[in-house]
N, C-alpha and C positions, 0 to 999 in steps of 0.2 A: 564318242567323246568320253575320257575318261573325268570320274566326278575325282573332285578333291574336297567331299565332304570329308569332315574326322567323325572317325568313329566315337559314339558315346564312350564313356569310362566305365570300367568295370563297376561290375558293383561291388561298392567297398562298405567298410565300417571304421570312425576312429572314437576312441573313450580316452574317457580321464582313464590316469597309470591306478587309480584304487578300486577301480570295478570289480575286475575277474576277483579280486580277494575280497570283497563284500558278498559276492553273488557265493562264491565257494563256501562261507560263514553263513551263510544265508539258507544251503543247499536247495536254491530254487535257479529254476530259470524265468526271462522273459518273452516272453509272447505279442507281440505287436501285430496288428494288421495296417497292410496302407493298401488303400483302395483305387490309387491312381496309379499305384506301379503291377498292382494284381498281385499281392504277395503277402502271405504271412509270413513274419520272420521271430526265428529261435536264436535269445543267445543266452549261452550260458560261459561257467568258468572250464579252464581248460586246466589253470594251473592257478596260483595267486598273482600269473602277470599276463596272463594269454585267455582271449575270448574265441568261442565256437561261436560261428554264428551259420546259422542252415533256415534260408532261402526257400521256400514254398510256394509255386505257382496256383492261386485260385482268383475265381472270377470276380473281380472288385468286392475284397473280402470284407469287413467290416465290424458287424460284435461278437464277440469269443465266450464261451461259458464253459464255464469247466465245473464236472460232478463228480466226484469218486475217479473213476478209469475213464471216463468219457470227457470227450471236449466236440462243443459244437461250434460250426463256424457259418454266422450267414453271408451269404453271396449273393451274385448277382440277382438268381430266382429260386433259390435254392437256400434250404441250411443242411450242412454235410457235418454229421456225426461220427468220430470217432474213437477208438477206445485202445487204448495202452496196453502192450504186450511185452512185460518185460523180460519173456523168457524170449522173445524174438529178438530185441531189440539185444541181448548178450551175444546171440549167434547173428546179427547182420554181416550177409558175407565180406563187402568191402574194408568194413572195420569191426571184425570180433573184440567182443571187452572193452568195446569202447563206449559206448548211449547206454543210459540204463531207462528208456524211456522208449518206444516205437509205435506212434500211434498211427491207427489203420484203418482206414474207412467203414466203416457198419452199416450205415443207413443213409437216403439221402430224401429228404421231403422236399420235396417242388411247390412252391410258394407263387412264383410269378415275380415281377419285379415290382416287389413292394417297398424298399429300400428299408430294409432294419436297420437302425443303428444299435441300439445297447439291446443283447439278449442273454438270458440267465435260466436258472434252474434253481426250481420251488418247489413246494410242498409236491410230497408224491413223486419226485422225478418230474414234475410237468415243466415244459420247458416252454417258459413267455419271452414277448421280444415287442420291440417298441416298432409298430410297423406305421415309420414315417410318411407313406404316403397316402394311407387311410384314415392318418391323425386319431390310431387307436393302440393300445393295448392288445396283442392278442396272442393266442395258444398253439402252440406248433405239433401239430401229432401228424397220423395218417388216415384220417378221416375228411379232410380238407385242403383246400392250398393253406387257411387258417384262419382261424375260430376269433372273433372280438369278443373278448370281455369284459371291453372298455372303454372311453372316451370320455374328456372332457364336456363338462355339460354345454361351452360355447357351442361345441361341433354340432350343428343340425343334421347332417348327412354322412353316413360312410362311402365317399368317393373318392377315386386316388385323383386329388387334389394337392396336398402338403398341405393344406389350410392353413396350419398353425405350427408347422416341423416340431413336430414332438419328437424329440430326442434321445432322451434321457432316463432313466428309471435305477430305483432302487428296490430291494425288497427287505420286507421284515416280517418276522416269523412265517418264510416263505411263501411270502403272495406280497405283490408289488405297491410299493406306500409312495413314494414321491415320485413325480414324471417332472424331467424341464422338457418348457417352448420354447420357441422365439416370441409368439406375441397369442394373441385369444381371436386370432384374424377366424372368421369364418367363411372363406372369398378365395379362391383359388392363388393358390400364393401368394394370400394376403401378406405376410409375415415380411416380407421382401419391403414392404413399406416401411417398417422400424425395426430390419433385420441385426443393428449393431445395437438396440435402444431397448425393444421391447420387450426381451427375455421373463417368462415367468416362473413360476416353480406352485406346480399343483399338487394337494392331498390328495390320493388316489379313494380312500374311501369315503370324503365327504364329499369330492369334487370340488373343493373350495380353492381358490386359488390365494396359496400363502402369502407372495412378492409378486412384485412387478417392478418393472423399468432395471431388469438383468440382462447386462452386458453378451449376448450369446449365451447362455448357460449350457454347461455340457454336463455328463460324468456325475449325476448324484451320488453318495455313497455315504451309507452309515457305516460309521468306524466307533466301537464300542460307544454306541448310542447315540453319536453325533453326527450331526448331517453336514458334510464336505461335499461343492459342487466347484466343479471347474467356470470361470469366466471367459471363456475362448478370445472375445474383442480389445480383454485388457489381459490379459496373460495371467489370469490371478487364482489361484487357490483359497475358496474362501469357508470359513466354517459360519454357517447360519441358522440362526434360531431358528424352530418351526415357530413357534409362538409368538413371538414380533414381527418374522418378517427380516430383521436385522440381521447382518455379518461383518466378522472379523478378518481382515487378509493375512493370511498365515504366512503367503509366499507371493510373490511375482515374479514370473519367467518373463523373458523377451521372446516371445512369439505366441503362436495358438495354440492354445493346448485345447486337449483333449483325449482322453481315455486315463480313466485313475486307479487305481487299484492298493491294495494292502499290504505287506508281508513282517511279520514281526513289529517291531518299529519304527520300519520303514515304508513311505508312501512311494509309489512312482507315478508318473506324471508321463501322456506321452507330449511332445510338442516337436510344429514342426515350423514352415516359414508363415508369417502374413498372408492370407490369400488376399486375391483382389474380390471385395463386394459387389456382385453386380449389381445394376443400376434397377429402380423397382419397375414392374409390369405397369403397363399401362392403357386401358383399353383405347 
């Protein structure tokens, strides 16, 4: 029997017409990961009216950190390190003169599936990542699947539970200052109980917990000294005192955001549809 399923649609890309000539003024490109189609995707300017965009297959990709030549990307049990060869990237035989950029595998540390979301590079090259399912902070080398640092003073135990989905992380003067959660659950996917409600935002070095009652909080990020976290539940970009507690909404998107980052004067914001919340555990 012949099926008469239709095939998925290609994979596509459409932008506003003033992208490619931002991103060209810009000379940078963007870096995105989504974790449910297995892809890291690059676009940059082709011209000031045409986008490249190049398609990367990896295993439910998730936080990107980029150092000097190096850019690391954590996956499924894995974070895969790579490092830019520009004199490669001029002779790629398909298209000579055309990428000024060709990054190439170097290293790969096997982790286990610990679910990193935000991971970066600090003081000394050491390379930390927020590893959500042992609701800690921890250090990526080749001595370990990886090293804890850290955790909230709630968390009594390091067990891959999600306790509390730490998410989030920032750093200052290279070693990691704010984390967001969903909630201070210490109970195996507590968090799921006031998953749209309880978001918090913790100091990494007093353990104190700054705010509460944040909408999802995502994406910490200090931008010349001010602390920007994304609100995933209400689409919001917010800029928040450490010292009160309080925030201003800068922006509101219509959907979830998540993943933020800097370039000049410009923020980007990634955002995609509404997921559905699922319903809380219950013994």
């Amino acid at each position: 029997m012949q099926s008469t399923t239709t095939p998925p649609p290609p994979f596509s890309c459409t932008f506003t017409p003033n992208l490619p000539e931002l991103l060209r003024q810009l000379n940078c490109t963007i870096a995105l990961s989504t974790f449910q189609a297995g892809k890291v995707i690059f676009l940059s300017a082709k011209n000031d009216d045409e986008l490249t965009q190049l398609p990367r297959n990896f295993a439910k990709p998730m936080g990107i950190a980029l150092h000097g030549n190096k850019m690391a990307i954590a996956c499924l049990d894995e974070v895969i390190v790579l490092a830019n060869s520009p004199q490669l990237a001029a002779n790629y035989p398909n298209k000579p003169a055309i990428y000024d950029a060709l990054y190439m595998p170097r290293a790969s540390y096997f982790t286990g599936q610990i679910d990193i979301h935000d991971l970066d590079y600090g003081a000394d090259n050491q390379l930390f990542a927020i590893n959500t399912s042992f609701s800690s902070i921890i250090k990526i080398d080749d001595n370990y699947s990886f090293t804890p640092i850290w955790k909230p003073k709630f968390i009594t135990k390091l067990v891959s539970e999600d306790r509390c989905h730490l998410n989030g992380m920032t750093l200052q003067n290279g070693m990691p200052k704010y984390v967001t959660a969903f909630s201070e659950s210490d109970t195996p996917q507590g968090w799921r109980e006031v998953v749209t409600t309880g978001g918090i935002l913790l100091d990494v070095e007093s353990r104190e917990t700054i705010t509460r009652n944040l909408p999802m909080p995502h994406s910490p990020r200090l931008f010349n000294g001010e602390l920007y976290i994304l609100l995933s539940a209400v689409g919001e970009l917010v800029r928040l005192d450490v010292n009160t507690g309080k925030y201003d909404v800068v922006t509101q998107l219509n959907g979830f955001v998540r993943g933020l980052c800097k370039h000049g004067d410009y923020v980007f914001i990634g955002l995609s549809k509404l997921r559905k919340v699922r319903p809380p555990l219950r013994s």
